[in-house]
C-alpha positions in Angstrom: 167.4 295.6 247.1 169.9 293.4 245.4 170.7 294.2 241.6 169.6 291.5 239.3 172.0 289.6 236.8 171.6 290.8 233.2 171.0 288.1 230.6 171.3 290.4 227.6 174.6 291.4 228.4 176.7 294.7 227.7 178.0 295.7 224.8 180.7 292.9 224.7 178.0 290.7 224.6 175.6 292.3 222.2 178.6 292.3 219.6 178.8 288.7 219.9 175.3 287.8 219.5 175.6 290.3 216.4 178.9 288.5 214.8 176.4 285.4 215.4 173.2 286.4 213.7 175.4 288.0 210.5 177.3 284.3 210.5 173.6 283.1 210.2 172.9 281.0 213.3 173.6 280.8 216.9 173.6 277.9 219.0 173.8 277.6 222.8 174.7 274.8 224.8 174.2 275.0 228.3 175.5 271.7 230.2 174.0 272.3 233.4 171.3 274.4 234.9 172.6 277.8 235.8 171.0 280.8 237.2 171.3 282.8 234.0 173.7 283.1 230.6 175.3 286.1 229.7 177.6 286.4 226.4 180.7 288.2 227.7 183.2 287.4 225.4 184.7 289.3 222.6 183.8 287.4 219.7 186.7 285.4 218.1 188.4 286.0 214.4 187.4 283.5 211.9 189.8 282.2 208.7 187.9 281.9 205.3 188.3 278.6 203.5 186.0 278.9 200.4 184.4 282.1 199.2 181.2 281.1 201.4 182.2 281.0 205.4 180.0 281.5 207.9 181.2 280.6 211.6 179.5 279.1 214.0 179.1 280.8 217.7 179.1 278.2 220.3 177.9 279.9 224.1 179.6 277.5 226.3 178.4 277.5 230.4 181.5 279.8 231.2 179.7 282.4 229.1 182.8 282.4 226.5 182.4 282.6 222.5 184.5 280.3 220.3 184.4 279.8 216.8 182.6 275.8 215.7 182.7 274.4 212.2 182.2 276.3 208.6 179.2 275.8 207.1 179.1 273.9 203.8 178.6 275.0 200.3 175.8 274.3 198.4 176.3 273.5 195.0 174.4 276.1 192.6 172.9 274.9 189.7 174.8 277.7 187.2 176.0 276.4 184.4 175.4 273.8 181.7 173.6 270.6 182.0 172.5 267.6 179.7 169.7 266.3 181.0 166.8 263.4 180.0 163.4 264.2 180.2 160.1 261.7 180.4 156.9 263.1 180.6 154.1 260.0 181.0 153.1 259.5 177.4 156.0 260.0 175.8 159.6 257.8 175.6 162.7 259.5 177.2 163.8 262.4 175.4 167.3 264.4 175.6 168.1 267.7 175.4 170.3 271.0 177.2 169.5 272.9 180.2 171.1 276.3 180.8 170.8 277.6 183.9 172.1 281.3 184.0 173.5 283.5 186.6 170.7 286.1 186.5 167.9 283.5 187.5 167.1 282.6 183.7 167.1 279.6 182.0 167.1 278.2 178.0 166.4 274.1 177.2 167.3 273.0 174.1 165.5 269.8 173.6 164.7 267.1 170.7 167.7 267.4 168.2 166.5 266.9 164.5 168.5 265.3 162.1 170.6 268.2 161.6 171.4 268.1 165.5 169.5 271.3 166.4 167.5 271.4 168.8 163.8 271.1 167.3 162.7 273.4 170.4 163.7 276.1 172.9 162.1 276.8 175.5 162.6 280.2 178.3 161.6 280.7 182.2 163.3 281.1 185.7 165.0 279.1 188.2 165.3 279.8 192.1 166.9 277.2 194.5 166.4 277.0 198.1 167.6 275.5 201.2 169.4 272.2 200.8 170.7 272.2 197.7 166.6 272.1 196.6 165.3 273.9 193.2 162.5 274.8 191.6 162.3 275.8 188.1 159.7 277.0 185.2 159.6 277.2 181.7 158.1 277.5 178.7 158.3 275.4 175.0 156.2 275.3 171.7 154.7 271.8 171.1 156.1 270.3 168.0 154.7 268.2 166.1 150.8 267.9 164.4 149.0 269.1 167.2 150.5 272.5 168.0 150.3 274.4 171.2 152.6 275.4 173.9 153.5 273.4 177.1 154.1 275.0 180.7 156.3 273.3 182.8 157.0 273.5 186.5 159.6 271.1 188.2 161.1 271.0 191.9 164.4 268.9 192.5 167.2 268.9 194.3 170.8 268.9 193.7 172.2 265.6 194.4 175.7 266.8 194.3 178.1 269.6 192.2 177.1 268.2 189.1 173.9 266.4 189.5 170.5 266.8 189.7 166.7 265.7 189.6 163.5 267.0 189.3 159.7 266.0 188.6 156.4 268.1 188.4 153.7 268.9 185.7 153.7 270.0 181.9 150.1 271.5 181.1 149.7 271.1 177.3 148.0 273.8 175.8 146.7 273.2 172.4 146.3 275.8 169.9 142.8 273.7 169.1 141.3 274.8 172.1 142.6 271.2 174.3 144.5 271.1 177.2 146.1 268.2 179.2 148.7 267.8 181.8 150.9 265.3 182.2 154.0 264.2 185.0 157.6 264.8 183.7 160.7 263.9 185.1 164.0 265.5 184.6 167.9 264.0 185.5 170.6 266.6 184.8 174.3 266.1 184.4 176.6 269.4 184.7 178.7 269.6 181.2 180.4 272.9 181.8 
């Protein structure tokens, strides 16, 4: 009985699938049907050009590995940020976002008179795939009717040092009320 061709390949090829999946990916181009595809190769050395590199593994119908384009760095939202906030009953309000290494985050919004900020408010940040971020955080209400208003926005990084972001603020009023409202939120990177 006549031995049948491996696809998994021996341990040449396991070591270049396994250089693949730790770059992240793999992707396999086959240009024309063939009985079967075995990675044979030994996988090929890669040259860093930013602190993020990840290599791409290209299977080509030979069954060789070579190396295909760096993947690109997404900008992280670290740092700090002027930004303009309008929620839907109020006018446009500015203010400073800090967004900190350890997934925290501090706004400094409405400066008084005296050019502090007339609230602070606290919460998290995580970002995702695509430059995309989603943020919470917390703020007392100023003003006569007192209270505290949660605030939950998705975005997206538009580029190093831009962003923009809408979702909800739910007003909780220390009289008992509640409301929620749609905010929008454009960010600048200052530093």
């Amino acid at each position: 009985m006549p031995k049948k061709q491996s696809t998994t390949g021996g341990p040449t090829a396991r070591r270049a699938v396994g250089v693949a999946l730790a770059a992240g990916f793999l992707t396999l181009a086959v240009a024309a049907p063939r009985p079967a595809l075995a990675l044979t190769a030994e996988p090929t050395t890669t040259t860093a050009t930013t602190a993020k590199t990840a290599a791409a593994v290209t299977s080509t119908t030979s069954g060789t590995a070579t190396t295909g384009a760096t993947a690109t760095t997404v900008p992280s939202p670290v740092g700090t940020w002027s930004v303009t906030t309008q929620e839907s009953d109020h006018p446009a309000s500015t203010g400073t976002l800090f967004f900190y290494a350890d997934h925290t985050l501090r706004l400094e919004a409405h400066p008084g008179p005296d050019g502090k900020p007339v609230f602070i408010g606290t919460g998290e940040w995580q970002s995702g795939h695509g430059g995309t971020l989603h943020y919470e955080f917390t703020h007392p209400l100023p003003g006569t009717r007192t209270g505290t208003a949660h605030v939950e926005l998705d975005g997206v990084l538009t580029s190093a040092t831009a962003f923009s972001a809408c979702g909800l603020t739910k007003r909780v009023y220390d009289d008992g009320g509640t409301e929620t409202v749609t905010i929008v939120m454009n960010g600048t990177k200052t530093a």
